[in-house]
C-alpha positions as CSV (number, residue, x, y, z in Angstrom):
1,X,0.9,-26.8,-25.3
2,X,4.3,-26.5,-24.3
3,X,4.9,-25.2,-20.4
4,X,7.3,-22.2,-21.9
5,X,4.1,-21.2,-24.3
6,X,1.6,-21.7,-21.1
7,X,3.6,-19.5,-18.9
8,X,4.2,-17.2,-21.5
9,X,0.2,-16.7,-21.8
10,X,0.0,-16.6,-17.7
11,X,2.4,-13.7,-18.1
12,X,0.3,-11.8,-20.4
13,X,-2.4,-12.3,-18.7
14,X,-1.5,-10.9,-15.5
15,X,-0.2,-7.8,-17.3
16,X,-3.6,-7.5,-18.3
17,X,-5.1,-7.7,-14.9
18,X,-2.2,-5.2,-13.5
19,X,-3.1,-3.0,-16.6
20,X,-6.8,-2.9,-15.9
21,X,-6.0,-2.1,-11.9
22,X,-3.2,0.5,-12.7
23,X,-3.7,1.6,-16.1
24,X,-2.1,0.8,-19.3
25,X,0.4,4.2,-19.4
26,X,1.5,3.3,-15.6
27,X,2.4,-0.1,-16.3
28,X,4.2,0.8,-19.5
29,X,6.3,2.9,-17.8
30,X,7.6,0.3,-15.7
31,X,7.0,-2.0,-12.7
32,X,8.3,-3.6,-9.9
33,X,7.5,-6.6,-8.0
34,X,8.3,-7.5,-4.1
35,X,6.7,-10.4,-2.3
36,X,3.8,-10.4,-0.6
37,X,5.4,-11.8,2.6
38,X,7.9,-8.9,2.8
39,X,5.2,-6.7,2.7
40,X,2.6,-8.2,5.0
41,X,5.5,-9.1,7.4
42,X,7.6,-6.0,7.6
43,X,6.9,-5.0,11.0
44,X,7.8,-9.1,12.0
45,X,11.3,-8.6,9.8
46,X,12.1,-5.2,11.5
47,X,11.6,-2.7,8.9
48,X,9.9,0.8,9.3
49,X,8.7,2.8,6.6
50,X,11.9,4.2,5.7
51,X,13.5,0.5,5.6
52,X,10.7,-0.7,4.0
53,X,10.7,2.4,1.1
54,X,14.8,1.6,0.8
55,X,14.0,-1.9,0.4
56,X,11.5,-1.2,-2.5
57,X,14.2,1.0,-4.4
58,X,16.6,-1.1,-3.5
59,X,14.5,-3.7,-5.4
60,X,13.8,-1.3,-8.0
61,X,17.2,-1.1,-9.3
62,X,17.6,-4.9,-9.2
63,X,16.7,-6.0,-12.9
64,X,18.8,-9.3,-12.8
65,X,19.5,-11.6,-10.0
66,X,23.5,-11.7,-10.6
67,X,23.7,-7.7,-10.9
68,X,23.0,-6.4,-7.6
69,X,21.1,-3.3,-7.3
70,X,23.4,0.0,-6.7
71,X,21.5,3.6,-6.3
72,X,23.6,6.2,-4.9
73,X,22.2,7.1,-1.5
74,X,21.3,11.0,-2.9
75,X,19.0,8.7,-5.4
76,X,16.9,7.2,-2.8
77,X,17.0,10.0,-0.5
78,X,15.5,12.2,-3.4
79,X,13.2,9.6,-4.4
80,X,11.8,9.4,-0.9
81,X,12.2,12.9,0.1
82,X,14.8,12.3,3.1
83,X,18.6,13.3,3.2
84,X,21.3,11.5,2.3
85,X,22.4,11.0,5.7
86,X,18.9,9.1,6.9
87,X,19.1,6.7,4.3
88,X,22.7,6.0,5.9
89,X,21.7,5.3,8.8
90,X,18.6,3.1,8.1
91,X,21.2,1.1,5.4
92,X,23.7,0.8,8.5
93,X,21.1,-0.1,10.6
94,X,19.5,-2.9,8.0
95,X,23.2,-4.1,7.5
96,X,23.1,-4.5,11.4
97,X,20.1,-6.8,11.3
98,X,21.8,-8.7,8.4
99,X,18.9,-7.9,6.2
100,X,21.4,-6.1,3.6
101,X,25.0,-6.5,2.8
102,X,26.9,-3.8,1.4
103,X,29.4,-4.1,-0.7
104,X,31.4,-0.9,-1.2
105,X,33.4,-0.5,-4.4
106,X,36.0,2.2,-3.8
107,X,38.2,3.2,-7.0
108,X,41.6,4.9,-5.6
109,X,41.9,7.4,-8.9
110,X,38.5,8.1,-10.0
111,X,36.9,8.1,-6.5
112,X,34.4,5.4,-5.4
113,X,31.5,4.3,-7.4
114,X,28.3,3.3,-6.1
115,X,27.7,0.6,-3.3
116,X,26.0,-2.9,-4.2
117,X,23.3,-4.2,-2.2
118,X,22.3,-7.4,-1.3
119,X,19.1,-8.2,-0.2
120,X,19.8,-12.2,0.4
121,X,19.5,-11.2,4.1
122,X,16.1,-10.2,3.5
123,X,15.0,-13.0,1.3
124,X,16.2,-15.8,3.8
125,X,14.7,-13.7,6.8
126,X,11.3,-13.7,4.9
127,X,11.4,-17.5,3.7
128,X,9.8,-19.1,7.1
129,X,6.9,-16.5,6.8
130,X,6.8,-17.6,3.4
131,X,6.6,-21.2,4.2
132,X,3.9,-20.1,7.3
133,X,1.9,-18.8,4.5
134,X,2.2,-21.4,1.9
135,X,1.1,-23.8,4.7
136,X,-2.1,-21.4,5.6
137,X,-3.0,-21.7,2.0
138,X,-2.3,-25.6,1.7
139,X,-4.7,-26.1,4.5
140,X,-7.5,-23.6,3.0
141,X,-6.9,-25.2,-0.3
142,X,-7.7,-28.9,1.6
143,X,-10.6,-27.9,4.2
144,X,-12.8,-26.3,0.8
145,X,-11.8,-29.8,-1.1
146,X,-13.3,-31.2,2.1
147,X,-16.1,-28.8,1.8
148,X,-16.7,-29.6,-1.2
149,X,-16.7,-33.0,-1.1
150,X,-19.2,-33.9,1.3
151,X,-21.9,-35.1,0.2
152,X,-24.7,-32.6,0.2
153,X,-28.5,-33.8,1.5
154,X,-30.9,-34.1,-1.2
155,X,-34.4,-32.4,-1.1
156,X,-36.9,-34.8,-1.2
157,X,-40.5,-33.7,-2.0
158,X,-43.6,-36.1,-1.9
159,X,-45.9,-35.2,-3.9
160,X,-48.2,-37.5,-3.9
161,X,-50.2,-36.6,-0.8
């Protein structure tokens, strides 16, 4: 079996899984996906709830990694029921921690069109939890192999008394 064809079938299974957690209907409709580490480690990386909802729209609107995402901020303040002017500041301030880069495109005739955002901040920020974790799995991985491995006492029964 070729690796393309095994990952493909991986894939499909874990579609399966998500369908059976969130429902088929939800799933067709359209998901996301953020790692783990951003999420278990937000408060580590400096992001409140309002960062942390940005950051998952943000993502949202990132379909391929050479198009960055770009939302008008009246999208994700309407998507997250805040104004305009508090996802500006929480942008400003996540641009401040070098978490996201903003890349304004301003048009001198037809006005400006929407910012891009880059999240490479974010992903190199998150990469030494990421390698914290992957080593906290590595060892759990080798102490049950060691568990494992022992050799377990046998039972022995006389019966002949």
């Amino acid at each position: 079996m070729s690796e393309g064809n095994s990952q493909e079938k991986a894939d499909v299974e874990r579609l399966r899984t998500n369908e059976k957690k969130w429902s088929k209907p939800l799933m067709a409709a359209g998901w996301n996906v953020i790692p783990n580490v951003i999420i278990e480690k937000q408060e580590a990386l400096g992001l409140d709830a309002i960062d942390m909802n940005i950051v998952v729209h943000l993502s949202h609107y990132w379909w391929h990694p050479d198009n960055l995402p770009h939302p008008s901020v009246a999208t994700i303040a309407k998507a997250i029921g805040v104004k305009p002017r508090t996802v500006q500041k929480h942008i400003k301030r996540l641009e401040a921690a070098n978490l996201v880069k903003r890349e304004e495109r301003r048009h001198t005739k037809l006005g400006s069109a929407t910012n891009l955002y880059d999240l490479s901040g974010l992903i190199e920020a998150a990469k030494p939890f990421a390698a914290e974790k992957m080593s906290e799995i590595t060892r759990a991985k080798e102490a049950k192999k060691e568990r494992l491995s022992r050799k377990k006492p046998r039972l022995v029964v006389d019966n002949e008394i």
